[in-house]
N, C-alpha and C positions, 0 to 999 in steps of 0.2 A: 504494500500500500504506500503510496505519497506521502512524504513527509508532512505535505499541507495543498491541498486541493481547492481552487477557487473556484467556489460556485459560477457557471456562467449563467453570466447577464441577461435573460430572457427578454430582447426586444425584439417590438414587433416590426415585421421584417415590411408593411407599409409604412413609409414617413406620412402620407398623406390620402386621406380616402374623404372625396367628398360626391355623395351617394354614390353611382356606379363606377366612379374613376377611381381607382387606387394606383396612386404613384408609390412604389416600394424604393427602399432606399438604395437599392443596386443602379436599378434607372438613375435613379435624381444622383449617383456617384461619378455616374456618364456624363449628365449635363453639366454638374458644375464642374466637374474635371475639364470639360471642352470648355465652359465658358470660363473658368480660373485661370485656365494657361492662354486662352484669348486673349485680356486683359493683363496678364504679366506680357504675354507678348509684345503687347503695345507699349508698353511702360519702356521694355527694353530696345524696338525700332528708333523710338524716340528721344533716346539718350545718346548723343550724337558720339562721344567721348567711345562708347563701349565699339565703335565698329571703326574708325578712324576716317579712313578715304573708302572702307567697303561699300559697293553698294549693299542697300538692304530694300525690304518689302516699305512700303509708307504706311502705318497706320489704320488707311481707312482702305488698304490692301487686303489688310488682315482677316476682314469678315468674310471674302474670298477663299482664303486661305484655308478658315474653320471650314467651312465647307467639302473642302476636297479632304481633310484630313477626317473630319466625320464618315464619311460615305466609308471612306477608306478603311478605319477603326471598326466599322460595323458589319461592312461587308470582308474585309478579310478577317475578321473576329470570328463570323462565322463559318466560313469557307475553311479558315485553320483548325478552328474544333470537329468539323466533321470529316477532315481527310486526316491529322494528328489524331485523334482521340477518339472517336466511335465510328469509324467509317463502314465496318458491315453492318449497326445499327441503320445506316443511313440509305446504305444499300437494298436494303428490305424492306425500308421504309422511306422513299425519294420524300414523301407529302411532309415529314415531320423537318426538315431540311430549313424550312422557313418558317418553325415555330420558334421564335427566339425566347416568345414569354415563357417558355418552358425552358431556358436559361443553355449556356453552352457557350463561351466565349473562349477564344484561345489569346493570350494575348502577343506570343509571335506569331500569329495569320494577322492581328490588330496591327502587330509593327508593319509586316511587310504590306497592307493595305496602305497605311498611312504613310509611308516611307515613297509609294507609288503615286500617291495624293498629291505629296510634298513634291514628287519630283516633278510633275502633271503642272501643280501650280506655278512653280518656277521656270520651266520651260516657257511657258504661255503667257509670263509676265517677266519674262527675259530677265530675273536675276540667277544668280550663282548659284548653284543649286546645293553646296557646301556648305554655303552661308545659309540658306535656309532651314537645312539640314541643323547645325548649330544651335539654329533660332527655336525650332522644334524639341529640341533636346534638354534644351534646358530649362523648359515646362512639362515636359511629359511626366516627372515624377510626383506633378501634381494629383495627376488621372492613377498614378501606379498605387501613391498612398489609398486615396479615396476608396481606391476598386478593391483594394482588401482591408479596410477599415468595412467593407460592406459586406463580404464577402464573411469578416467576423459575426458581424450581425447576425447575418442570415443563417450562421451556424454549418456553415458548408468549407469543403476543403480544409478541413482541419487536419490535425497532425498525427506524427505516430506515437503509438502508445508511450509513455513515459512516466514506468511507476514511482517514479527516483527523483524526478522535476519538482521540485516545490511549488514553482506556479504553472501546474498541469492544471487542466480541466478538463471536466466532463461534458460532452459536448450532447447536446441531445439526440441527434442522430448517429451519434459513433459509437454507440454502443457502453457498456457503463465503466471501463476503463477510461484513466484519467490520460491526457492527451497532452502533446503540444499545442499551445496556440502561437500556433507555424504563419496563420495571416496577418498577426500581430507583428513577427520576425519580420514579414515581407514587408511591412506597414513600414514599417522603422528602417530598414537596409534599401529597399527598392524606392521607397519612398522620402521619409527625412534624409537619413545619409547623403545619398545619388544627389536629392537639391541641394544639399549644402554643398556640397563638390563641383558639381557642375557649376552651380552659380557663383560658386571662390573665383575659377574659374573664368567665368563670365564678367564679372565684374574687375577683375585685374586684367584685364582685357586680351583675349582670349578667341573672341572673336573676329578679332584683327588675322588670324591665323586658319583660314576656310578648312574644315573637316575634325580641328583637334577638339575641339566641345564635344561635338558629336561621337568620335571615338572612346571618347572620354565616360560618354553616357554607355557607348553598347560594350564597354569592358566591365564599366562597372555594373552596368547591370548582369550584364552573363555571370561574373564574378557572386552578384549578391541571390542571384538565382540558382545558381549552382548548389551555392550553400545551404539556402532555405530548405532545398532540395530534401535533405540527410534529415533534415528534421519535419517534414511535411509525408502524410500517406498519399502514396501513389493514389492515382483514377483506377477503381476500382475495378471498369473493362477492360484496363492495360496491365496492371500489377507493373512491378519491374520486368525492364525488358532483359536486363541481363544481371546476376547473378541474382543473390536474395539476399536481404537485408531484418535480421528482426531488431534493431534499436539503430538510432540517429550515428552512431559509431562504424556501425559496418555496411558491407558494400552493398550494393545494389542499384543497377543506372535507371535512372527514368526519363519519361517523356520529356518533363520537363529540362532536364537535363542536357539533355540530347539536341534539345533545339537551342537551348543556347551557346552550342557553339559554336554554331555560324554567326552570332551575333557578337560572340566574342572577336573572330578571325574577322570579321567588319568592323571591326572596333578599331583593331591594330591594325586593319588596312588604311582607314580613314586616320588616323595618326601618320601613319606613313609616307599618307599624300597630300597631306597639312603639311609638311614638309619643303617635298617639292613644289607648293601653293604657294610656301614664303620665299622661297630660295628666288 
């Protein structure tokens, strides 16, 4: 048994229900994560000092921008969960494909939608696509905190067993063993950490240097995803794909895993060629 077990928090998993609408707080994690890095967005086009002689998007650019990067975030959110994560579910069943309210996000099919977005808007609005890259980067950890600060909530993806954790819980659907709370881990590493770095960062100017923000974001995130990894339960249609794992110490690779590390090796590529950007 646990040394000390914290009862989890039973919220309700609608923030807002007014008669037949219920907005749940996963959705409303989406909108203000897009509308929060909106708005730091513009804060930071508008700071003349942070880009030097870079071109950058203009401000009222930006609402353009949320656009391609939403479509992007939702449609490859859900494209990545059903070809990564349940694809003979999806296979048997094409019609559930486009049930999103019944929940399934991935969030590398989210990056490479929105990375496709970003690239879509900068072509088309003839800035640098490095630099936009950047600019994207170092709001995204906004959306990353929010989405598993919800993801707590709603008592989902929780972690692996940990009788030995002091602040393990019991999750309501994971069975009566005390757990990690592994979306807390991510809350804190993918989300606080990743801003404060990126934005160190950004603010010591950084974006004078096209692609190394951005690098900077998909090392560290692969880096903090990796981690969470060891202490988070696999999707329970995949298990570990390769060896087995029964506590946070020992082996076993997962999905999640696995997909960050092309986001890693795009990390250190765009570092690379921040490089030859400044040379």
């Amino acid at each position: 048994m646990p040394v000390f077990a914290i009862p989890f928090p039973m919220i309700d998993p609608v923030a807002v229900e007014i008669g037949p609408l219920a907005i749940k707080w996963y959705g409303l994690a989406y909108v203000v994560g897009l509308l929060g890095g909106w708005w730091y967005a513009r804060l930071l086009v508008a700071t003349d000092r942070l880009w030097g002689k870079r071109p950058r998007p203009k401000p009222v650019e930006l609402d353009d921008m949320l656009l391609f990067v939403a479509f992007g975030v939702v449609l490859g959110g859900r494209t990545g969960f059903v070809l990564f994560y349940d694809l003979p579910r999806y296979i048997q069943r094409p019609q559930d494909i486009l049930a999103i309210w019944q929940g399934g996000m991935s969030f590398h099919g989210g990056l490479i939608g929105a990375t496709l977005g970003l690239w879509l808007f900068a072509k088309r609005r003839g800035y640098p696509v490095l630099s936009v890259f950047d600019l994207a980067a170092a709001v995204v950890p906004i959306g990353l905190f929010l989405g598993r600060i919800a993801n707590f909530i709603n008592g989902e993806l929780w972690g692996r067993v940990a009788p030995d954790f002091p602040l393990a819980m019991v999750f309501p659907n994971g069975g009566p063993l005390p757990r990690y709370p592994s979306q807390l881990f991510e809350a804190f590493s993918e989300g606080i950490l990743l801003f404060a770095l990126v934005n160190l960062l950004v603010w010591t100017g950084w974006f004078r240097r096209p692609g190394f923000v951005a690098g900077v974001f998909g090392i560290g995130y692969a880096l903090a995803r990796i981690a969470c990894e060891f202490f988070r339960e696999p999707d329970p249609q995949l298990g570990f794909l390769f060896g087995r794992s029964v506590d946070a110490l020992s082996g076993g690779i997962t999905m999640g895993m696995l997909l960050s590390l092309p986001v890693l090796a795009a990390g250190i590529w765009l570092i690379a060629t921040s490089r030859r950007e400044a040379a």
